[in-house]
C-alpha positions in Angstrom: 0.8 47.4 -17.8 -2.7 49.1 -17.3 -3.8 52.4 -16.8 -3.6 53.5 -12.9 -6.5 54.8 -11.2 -5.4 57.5 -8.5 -5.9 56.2 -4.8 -7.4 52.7 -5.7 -6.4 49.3 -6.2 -6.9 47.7 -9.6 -6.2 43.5 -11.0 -3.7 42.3 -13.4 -4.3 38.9 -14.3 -1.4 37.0 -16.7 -2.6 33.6 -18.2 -0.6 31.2 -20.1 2.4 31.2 -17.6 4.5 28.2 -17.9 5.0 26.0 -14.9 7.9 26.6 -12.2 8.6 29.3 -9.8 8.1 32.8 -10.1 9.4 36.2 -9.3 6.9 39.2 -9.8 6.9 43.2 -8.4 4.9 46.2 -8.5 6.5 49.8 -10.7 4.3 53.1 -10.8 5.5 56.3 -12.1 3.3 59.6 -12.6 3.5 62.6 -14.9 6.3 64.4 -13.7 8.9 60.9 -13.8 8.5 59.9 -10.7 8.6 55.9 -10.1 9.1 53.1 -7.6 9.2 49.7 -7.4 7.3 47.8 -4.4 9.2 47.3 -1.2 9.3 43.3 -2.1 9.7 40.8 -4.4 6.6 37.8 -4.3 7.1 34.5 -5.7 4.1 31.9 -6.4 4.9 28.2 -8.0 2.6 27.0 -10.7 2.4 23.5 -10.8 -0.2 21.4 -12.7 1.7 18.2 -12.8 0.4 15.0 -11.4 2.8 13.5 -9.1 3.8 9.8 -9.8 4.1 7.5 -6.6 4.2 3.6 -7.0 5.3 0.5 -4.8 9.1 0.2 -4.1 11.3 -2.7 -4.0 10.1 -6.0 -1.9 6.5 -5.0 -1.1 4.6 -8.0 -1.2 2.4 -8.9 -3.9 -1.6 -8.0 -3.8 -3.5 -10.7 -2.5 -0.3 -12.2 -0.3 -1.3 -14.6 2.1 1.8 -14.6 4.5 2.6 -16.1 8.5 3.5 -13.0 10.0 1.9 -10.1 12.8 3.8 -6.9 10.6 3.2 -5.3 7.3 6.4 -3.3 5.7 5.5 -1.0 2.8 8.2 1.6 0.7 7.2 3.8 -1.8 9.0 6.0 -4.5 7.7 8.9 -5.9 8.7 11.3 -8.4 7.4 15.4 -8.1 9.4 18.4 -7.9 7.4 20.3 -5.2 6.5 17.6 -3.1 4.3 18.3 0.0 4.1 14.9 2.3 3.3 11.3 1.3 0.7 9.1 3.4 0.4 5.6 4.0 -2.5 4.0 4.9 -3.6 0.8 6.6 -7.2 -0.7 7.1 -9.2 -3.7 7.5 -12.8 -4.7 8.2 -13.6 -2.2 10.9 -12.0 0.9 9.0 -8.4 2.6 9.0 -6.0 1.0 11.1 -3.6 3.7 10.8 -2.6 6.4 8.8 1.1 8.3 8.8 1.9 11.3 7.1 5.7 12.2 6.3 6.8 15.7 4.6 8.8 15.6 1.9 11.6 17.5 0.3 13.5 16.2 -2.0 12.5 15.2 -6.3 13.2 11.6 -6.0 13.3 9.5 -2.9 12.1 6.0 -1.1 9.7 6.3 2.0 8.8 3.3 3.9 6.9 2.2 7.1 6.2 -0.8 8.8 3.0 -1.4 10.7 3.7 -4.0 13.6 1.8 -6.0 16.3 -0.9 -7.1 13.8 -3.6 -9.2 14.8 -4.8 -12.2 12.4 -6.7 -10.8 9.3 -6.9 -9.3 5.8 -5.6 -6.0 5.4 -5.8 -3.3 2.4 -3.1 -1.0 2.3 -1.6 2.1 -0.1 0.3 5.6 -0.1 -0.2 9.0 -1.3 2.1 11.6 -2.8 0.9 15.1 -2.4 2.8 18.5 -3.5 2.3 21.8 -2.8 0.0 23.1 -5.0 -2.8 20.3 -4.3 -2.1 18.1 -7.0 -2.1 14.3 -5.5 -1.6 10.4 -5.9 -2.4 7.5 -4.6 -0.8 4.0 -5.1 -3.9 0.9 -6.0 -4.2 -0.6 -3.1 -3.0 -3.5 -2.5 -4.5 -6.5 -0.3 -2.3 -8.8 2.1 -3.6 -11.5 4.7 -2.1 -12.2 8.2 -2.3 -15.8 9.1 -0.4 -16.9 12.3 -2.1 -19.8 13.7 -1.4 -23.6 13.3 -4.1 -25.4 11.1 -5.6 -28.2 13.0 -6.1 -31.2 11.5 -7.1 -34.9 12.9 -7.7 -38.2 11.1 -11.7 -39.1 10.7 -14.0 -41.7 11.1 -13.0 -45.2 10.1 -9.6 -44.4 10.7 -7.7 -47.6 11.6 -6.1 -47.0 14.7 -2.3 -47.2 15.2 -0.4 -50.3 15.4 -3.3 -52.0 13.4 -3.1 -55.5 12.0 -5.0 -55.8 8.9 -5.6 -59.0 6.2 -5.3 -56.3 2.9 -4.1 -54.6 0.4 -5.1 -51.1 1.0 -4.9 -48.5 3.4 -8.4 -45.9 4.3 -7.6 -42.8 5.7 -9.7 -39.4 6.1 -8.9 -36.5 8.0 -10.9 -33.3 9.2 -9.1 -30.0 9.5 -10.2 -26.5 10.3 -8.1 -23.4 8.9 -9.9 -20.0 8.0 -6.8 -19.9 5.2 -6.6 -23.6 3.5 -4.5 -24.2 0.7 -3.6 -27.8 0.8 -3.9 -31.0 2.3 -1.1 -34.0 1.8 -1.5 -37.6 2.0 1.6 -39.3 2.7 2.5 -43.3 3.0 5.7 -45.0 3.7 7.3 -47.7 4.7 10.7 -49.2 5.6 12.2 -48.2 2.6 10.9 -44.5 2.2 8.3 -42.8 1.2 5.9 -44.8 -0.8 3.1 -42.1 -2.6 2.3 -38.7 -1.4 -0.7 -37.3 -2.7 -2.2 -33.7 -2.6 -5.9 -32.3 -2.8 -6.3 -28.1 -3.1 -9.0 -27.0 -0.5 -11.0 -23.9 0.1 -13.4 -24.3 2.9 -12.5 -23.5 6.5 -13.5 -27.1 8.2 -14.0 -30.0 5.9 -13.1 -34.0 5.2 -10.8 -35.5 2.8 -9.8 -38.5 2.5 
């Protein structure tokens, strides 16, 4: 309590309260025992916690490179006065969307899934917010969209099909053009099955190998 000034306002302030929710009210009384309470209760929340958010179950890993035009994302979170949670998509250009759900409950799974995406790499993550402006975000994660068919052709010096040959040895280089290579397989067989296979890693978008 402090000592009232008649017909003016005067500040209380109480440091050290624990976090949670709150009750508080106003009581006066004068010299001759008269008192009263204010007309209402107020309540205020203090709440320095950092929420905790991280990826959910079957989120691709960072870095994916996957055939396929969606990208699905679920988060769980953990905060006991949660606001909303955001997710948030973007590429080269900038944010390719951004959804906001409000939240209620201590402990729960949120998902989305961002469709109809065009051929490209993609950064991704979500934030938990609560009400008292604390906040989190996920680290982001990267993912690359890859729909289209490599092309690939055999080179120069390429014996052409059907060929007749006095040898012992087969040539064969091909040319391919893919913005995502991983691999290219060589492959030879004859009437009894498959007689080598052999496998370069690549890197470039259009190259040789042979």
């Amino acid at each position: 309590s402090t000592p009232p000034v008649n017909n003016t306002f005067w500040n209380v302030s109480v440091t050290g309260i624990p976090e949670g929710k709150w009750t508080w009210a106003g009581w006066g009384n004068d010299t001759l025992g008269n008192s009263a309470f204010t007309t209402a209760n107020r309540t205020f929340t203090v709440d320095t916690t950092t929420p905790f958010v991280d990826y959910g179950t079957n989120v691709l890993a960072n870095n994916t490179n996957i055939s396929q035009t969606y990208v699905a994302l679920n988060a769980s979170y953990m905060e006991i006065n949660p606001l909303n949670i955001t997710f948030t998509i973007f590429n080269s250009t900038g944010i390719w969307n951004t959804t906001t759900y409000l939240t209620s409950s201590n402990t729960t799974n949120t998902s989305i899934n961002w469709t109809g995406l065009a051929n490209g790499v993609y950064n991704y993550n979500a934030t938990i917010r609560d009400i008292a402006g604390n906040s989190n975000t996920t680290i982001t994660r990267r993912i690359t969209l890859d729909t289209t068919t490599p092309l690939v052709a055999f080179g120069a010096n390429v014996l052409a099909n059907q060929s007749n040959v006095s040898g012992n040895y087969i040539f064969a280089n091909v040319s391919y053009t893919e913005i995502n290579p991983s691999n290219v397989t060589f492959r030879i067989s004859n009437t009894t099955g498959i007689w080598n296979t052999t496998t370069y890693l690549t890197s470039s978008n259009t190259t040789n190998t042979s």
